[in-house]
ZAMARGU-4260 file (C-alpha; in steps of 0.2 Angstrom, whole numbers, plus 5000, padded with zeros to 4 digits):
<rodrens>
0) 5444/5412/5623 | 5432/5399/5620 | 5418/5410/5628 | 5424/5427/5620 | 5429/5418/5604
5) 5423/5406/5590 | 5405/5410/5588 | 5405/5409/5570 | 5395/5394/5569 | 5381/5402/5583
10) 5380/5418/5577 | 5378/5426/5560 | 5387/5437/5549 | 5382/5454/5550 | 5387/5470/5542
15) 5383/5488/5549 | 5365/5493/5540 | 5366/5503/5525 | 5355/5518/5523 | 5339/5515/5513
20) 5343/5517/5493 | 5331/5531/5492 | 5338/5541/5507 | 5357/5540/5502 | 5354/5544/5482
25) 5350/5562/5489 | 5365/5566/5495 | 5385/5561/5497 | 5386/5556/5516 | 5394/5538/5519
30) 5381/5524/5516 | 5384/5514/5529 | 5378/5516/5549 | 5391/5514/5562 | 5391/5495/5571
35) 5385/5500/5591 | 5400/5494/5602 | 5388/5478/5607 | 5387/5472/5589 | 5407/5476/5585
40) 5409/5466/5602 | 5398/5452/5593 | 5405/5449/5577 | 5422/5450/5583 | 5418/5435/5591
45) 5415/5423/5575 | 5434/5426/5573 | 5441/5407/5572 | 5458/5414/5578 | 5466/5400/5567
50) 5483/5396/5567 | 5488/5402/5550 | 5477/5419/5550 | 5475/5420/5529 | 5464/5437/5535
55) 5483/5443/5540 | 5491/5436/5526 | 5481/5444/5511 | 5484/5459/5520 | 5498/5472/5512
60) 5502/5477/5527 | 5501/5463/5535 | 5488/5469/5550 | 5486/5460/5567 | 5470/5457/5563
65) 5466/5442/5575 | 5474/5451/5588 | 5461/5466/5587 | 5446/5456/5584 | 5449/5447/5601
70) 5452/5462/5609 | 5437/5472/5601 | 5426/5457/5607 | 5433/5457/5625 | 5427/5475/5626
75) 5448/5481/5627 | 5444/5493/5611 | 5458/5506/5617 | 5472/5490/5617 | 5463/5486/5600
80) 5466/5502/5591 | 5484/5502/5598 | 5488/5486/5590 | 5477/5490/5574 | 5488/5509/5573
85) 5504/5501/5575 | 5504/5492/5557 | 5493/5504/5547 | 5494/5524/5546 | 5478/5528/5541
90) 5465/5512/5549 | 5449/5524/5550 | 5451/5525/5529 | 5458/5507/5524 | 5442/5502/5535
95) 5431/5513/5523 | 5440/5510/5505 | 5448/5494/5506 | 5441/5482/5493 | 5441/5469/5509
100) 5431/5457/5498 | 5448/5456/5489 | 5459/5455/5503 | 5457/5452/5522 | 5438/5445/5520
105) 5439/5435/5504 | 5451/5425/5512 | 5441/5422/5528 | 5443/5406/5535 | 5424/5405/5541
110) 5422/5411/5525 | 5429/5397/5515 | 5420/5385/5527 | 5403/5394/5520 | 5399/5401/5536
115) 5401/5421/5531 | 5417/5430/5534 | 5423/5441/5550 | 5415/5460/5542 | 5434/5467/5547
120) 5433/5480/5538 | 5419/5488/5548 | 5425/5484/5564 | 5440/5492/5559 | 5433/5507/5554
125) 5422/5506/5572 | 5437/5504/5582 | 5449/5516/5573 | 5431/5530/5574 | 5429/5526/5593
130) 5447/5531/5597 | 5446/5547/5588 | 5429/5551/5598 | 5436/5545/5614 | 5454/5554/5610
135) 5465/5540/5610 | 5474/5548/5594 | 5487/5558/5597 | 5501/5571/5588 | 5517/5560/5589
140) 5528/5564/5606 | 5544/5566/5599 | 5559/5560/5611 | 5574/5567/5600 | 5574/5579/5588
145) 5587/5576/5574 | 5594/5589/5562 | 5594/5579/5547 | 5578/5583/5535 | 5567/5573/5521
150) 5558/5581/5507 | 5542/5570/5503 | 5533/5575/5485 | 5517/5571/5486 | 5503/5572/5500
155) 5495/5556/5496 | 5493/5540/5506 | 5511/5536/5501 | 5520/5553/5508 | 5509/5553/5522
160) 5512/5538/5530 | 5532/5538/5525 | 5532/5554/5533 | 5523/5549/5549 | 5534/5534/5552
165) 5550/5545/5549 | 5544/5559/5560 | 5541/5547/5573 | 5562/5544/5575 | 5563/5562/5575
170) 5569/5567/5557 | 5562/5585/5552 | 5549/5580/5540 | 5542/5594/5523 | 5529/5587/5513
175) 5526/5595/5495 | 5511/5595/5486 | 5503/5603/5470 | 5488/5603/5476 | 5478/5615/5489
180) 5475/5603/5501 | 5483/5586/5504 | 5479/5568/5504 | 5478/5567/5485 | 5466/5555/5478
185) 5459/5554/5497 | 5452/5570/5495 | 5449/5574/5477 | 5444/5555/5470 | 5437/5546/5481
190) 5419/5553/5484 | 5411/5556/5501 | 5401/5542/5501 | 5415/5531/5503 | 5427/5540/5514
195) 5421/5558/5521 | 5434/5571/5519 | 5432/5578/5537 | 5443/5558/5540 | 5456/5563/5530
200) 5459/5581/5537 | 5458/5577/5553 | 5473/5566/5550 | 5485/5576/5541 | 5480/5589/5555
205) 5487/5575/5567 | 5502/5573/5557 | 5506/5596/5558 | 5503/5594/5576 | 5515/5578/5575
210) 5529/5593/5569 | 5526/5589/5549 | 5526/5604/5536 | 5514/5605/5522 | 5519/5614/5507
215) 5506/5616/5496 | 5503/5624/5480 | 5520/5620/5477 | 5527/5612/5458 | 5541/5603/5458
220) 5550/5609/5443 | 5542/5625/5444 | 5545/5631/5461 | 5559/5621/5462 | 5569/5609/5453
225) 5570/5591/5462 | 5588/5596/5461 | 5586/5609/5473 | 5574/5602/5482 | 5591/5588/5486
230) 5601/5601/5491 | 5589/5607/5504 | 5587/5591/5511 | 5596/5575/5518 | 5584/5561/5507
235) 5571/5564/5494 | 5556/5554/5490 | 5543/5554/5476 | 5527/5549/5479 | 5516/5558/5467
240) 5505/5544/5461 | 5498/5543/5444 | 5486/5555/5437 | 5488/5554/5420 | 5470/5548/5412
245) 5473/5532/5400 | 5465/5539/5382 | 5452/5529/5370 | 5458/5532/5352 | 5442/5532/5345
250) 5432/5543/5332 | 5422/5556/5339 | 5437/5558/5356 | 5437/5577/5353 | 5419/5580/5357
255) 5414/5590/5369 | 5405/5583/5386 | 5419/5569/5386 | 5431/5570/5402 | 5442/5559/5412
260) 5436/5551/5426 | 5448/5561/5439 | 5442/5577/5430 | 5423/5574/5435 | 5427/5568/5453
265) 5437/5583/5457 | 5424/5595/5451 | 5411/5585/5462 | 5425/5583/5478 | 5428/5601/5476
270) 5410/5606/5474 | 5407/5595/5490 | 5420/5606/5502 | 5414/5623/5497 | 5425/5629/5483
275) 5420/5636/5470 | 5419/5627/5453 | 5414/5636/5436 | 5414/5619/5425 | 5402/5613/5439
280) 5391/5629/5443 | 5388/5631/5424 | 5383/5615/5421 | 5398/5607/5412 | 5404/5593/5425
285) 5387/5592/5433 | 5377/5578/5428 | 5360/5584/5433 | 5347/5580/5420 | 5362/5570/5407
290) 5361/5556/5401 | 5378/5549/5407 | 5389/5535/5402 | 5405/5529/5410 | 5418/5518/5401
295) 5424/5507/5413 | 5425/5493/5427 | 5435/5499/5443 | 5432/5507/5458 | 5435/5524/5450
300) 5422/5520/5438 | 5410/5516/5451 | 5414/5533/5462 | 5407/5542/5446 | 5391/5531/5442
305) 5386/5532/5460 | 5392/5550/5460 | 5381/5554/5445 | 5368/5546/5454 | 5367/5558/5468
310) 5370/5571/5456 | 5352/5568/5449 | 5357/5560/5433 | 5343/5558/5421 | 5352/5540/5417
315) 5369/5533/5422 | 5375/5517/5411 | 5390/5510/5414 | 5399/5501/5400 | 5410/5487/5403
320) 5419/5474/5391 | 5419/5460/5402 | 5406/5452/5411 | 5402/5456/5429 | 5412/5442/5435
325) 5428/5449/5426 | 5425/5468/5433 | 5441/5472/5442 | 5431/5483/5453 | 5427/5480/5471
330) 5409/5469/5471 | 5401/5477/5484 | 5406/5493/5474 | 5396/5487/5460 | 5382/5479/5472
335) 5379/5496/5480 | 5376/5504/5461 | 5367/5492/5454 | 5356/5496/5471 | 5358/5515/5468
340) 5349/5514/5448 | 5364/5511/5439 | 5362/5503/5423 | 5377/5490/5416 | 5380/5487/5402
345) 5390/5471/5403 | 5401/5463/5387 | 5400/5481/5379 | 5414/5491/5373 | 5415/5508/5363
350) 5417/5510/5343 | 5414/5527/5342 | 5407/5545/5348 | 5392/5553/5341 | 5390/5570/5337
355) 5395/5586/5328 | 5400/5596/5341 | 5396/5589/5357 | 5394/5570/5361 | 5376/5565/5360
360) 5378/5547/5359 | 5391/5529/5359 | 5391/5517/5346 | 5396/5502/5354 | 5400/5484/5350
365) 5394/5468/5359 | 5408/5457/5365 | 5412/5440/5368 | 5426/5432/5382 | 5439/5422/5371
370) 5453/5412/5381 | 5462/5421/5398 | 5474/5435/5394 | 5491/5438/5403 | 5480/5442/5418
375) 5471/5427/5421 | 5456/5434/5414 | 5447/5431/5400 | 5449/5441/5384 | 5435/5449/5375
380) 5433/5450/5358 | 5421/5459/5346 | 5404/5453/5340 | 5404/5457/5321 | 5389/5465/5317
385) 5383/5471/5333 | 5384/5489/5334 | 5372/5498/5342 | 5369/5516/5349 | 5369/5522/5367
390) 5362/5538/5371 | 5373/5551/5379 | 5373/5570/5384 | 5390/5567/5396 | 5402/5553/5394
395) 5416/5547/5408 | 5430/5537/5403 | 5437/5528/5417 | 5451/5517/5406 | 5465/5518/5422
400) 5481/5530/5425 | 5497/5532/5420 | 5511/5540/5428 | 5516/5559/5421 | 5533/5561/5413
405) 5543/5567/5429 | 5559/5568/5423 | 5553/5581/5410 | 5542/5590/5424 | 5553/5589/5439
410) 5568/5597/5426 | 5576/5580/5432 | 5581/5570/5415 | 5592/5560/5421 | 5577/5553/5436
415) 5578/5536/5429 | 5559/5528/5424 | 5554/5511/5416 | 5547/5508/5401 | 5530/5511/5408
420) 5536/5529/5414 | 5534/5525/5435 | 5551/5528/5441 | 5562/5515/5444 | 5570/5510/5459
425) 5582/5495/5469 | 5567/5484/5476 | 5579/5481/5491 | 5583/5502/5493 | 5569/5509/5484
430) 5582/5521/5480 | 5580/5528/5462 | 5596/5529/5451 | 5601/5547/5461 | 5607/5546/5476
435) 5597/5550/5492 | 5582/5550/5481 | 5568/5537/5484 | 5552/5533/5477 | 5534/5523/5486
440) 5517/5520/5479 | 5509/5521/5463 | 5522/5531/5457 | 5534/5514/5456 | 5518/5499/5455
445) 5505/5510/5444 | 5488/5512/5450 | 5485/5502/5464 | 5475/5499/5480 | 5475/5514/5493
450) 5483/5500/5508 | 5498/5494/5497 | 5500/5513/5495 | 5504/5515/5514 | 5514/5498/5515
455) 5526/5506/5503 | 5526/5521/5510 | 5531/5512/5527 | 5542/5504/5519 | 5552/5517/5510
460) 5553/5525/5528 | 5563/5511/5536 | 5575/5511/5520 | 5579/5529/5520 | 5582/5531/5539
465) 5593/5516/5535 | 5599/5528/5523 | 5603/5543/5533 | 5609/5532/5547 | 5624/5526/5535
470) 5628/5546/5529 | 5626/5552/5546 | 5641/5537/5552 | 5651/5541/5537 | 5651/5560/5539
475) 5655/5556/5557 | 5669/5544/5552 | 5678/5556/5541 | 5678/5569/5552 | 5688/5559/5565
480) 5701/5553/5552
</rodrens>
């Protein structure tokens, strides 16, 4: 280990080289080159394999991380992607999206020592990449097939990974969607230049071959009630996610040329794998030539400034309330568009919209950060007297997501929710207040991080199996008596 291992003080951090600015503005491939097998070998090597891995611990799915990178510097990169598929359902994409600077890398033991951290996310991505090229990955070999049946709502991160796991025992497995393709925000949010969508088809392809159905097109509610959808199955769960665009209550909010966030990126996504899109062909969702602004700090934020960008934007401002320290957005996101032409517009929040009919313009205030709020950060408040106009021909607001009301679509009123409308559930179960029907992702935490979506999906799998395992015994039970 000493050879193979802690190298971090002799050699330097290194992260795979970025396509020059100029070259990646012109279109939505992924901006960053792969590693070459003899650099992935080399910076797994600064790897301190300490005692107490806080790379493993930050992790929501607690990945073997220390484990892989030692392998991945010995050159044993089939044994690394075994031990990096065995906790996480979908490595190839947390290695793309994960906000590692939050998580696994932030918390970096070299890091902390100030000698640069492990670049685990892009090794990874390289490990995960490698064994699709070399086929390593394979549909799921099934060993018994059992009767019983789950009906997953939702083709997201969440359902996918729940269904995966629970395939894997050998329950029949139907995933329903709404949309027309699945993997929810994986394939119509998150732009290509972050996570190419060929990486997430090929997965849910893996997962049909695995024996999984796909239902798409399909509303629950409309189609079918979730009702019926229980009585066709042995165990429900929800994972729908959040979708629901968070409102500014402003004057001038009617005005046309202002759209969600999730609106824009699907009309880009879509445009991107070759459908056809009238609000984007006729000019509507296409920001060549606009003067853009988008309200808002997070990653989803970001994916439309950079998105803009590439669109050929005539300007993209991005306006935030708090201070670039205070963005809850991933760093390197707002590193990469601050590289790409993006302006921000830091300490700046919206008073109102300009324009008769259509927006041509933002009044905004200047703010200030008063004492932390409830979430540690600190609050802003307005500058009197500070107003000032932005120019704008199309206007993004990125504020968040809430959950939809899915009592009232499912024709389910009696589907318990909180007072925040994601669905409630027993913490130890995940079990919502009916029976057999249980709940993962951001449909129960809110809008959150792509990993902790899996980690609950993988979680919600062991509980229902534990579920069916305890129906399937009493059934059995009561036929002997």
């Amino acid at each position: 280990m000493k050879k193979k291992m802690l190298q971090f003080v002799d050699v330097k951090q290194e992260t795979p080289e970025k396509r020059g600015t100029s070259t990646r503005k012109g279109d939505f491939n992924e901006i960053y080159n792969e590693f070459i097998t003899d650099k992935a070998k080399e910076q797994s090597s600064r790897c301190s394999q300490c005692g107490v891995p806080f790379c493993q611990i930050h992790c929501p799915l607690s990945n073997n991380i220390p484990d892989w990178l030692k392998l991945t510097a010995e050159g044993r990169l089939k044994e690394a992607y075994e031990i990096s598929q065995s906790t996480n359902n979908m490595p190839e994409v947390c290695g793309r999206i994960c906000p590692q600077d939050r998580l696994c890398e932030g918390n970096c033991v070299i890091e902390q020592s100030g000698h640069g951290t492990v670049t685990i996310g892009s090794i990874e991505k390289y490990i995960t990449d490698t064994a699709w090229e070399n086929g390593w990955v394979k549909p799921l070999k099934i060993r018994k097939e059992l009767k019983q049946s789950i009906g997953i709502i939702g083709a997201g991160p969440a359902g996918m990974a729940c269904a995966e796991e629970l395939r894997k025992s050998g329950y029949q497995v139907t995933i329903y969607d709404r949309y027309d393709r699945a993997g929810g925000l994986l394939i119509y949010g998150i732009p290509n230049f972050k996570l190419e969508k060929f990486v997430v088809e090929r997965r849910t392809k893996l997962l049909r071959e695995s024996g999984i159905k796909f239902v798409q097109n399909f509303e629950v509610g409309k189609d079918s009630t979730l009702n019926e959808l229980r009585d066709k199955h042995d165990a429900i769960l929800i994972s729908t996610g959040v979708y629901k665009p968070r409102e500014i209550d402003i004057p001038g909010h009617n005005l046309k040329n202002i759209f969600p966030a999730m609106d824009f990126l699907t009309a880009s996504n879509r445009k991107g794998l070759g459908d056809k899109v009238k609000l984007f062909d006729d000019g509507t969702l296409n920001a060549e030539g606009k003067n853009v602004v988008v309200i808002g700090g997070g990653d989803t934020a970001m994916d439309c400034v950079r998105t803009s960008i590439r669109q050929k934007a005539k300007s993209v401002k991005c306006l935030y309330r708090r201070d670039r320290e205070n963005m809850p957005g991933s760093a390197r996101e707002v590193g990469n568009a601050i590289e790409e032409g993006v302006e921000f517009v830091w300490l700046t929040s919206p008073k109102k919209f300009i324009g008769s009919d259509k927006v041509v313009g933002v009044e905004v205030n200047k703010m200030k950060l008063g004492e932390p709020d409830s979430s540690g950060r600190r609050k802003p408040e307005i500058e009197r007297g500070s107003e000032y106009e932005v120019k704008a021909d199309l206007v993004i607001k990125s504020l968040g997501f809430d959950p939809e009301n899915l009592p009232k679509l499912f024709n389910a009123d009696e589907l318990g929710v909180s007072q925040w409308g994601t669905i409630k559930i027993d913490l130890k179960s995940m079990q919502t207040n009916l029976d057999g029907v249980f709940a993962a992702g951001d449909i129960v935490r809110g809008a959150s991080l792509v990993v902790w979506a899996i980690r609950d999906g993988r979680d919600a799998a062991v509980q229902i199996e534990k579920y069916l395992e305890n129906k399937l015994n009493k059934t059995k039970s009561t036929k002997a008596a």
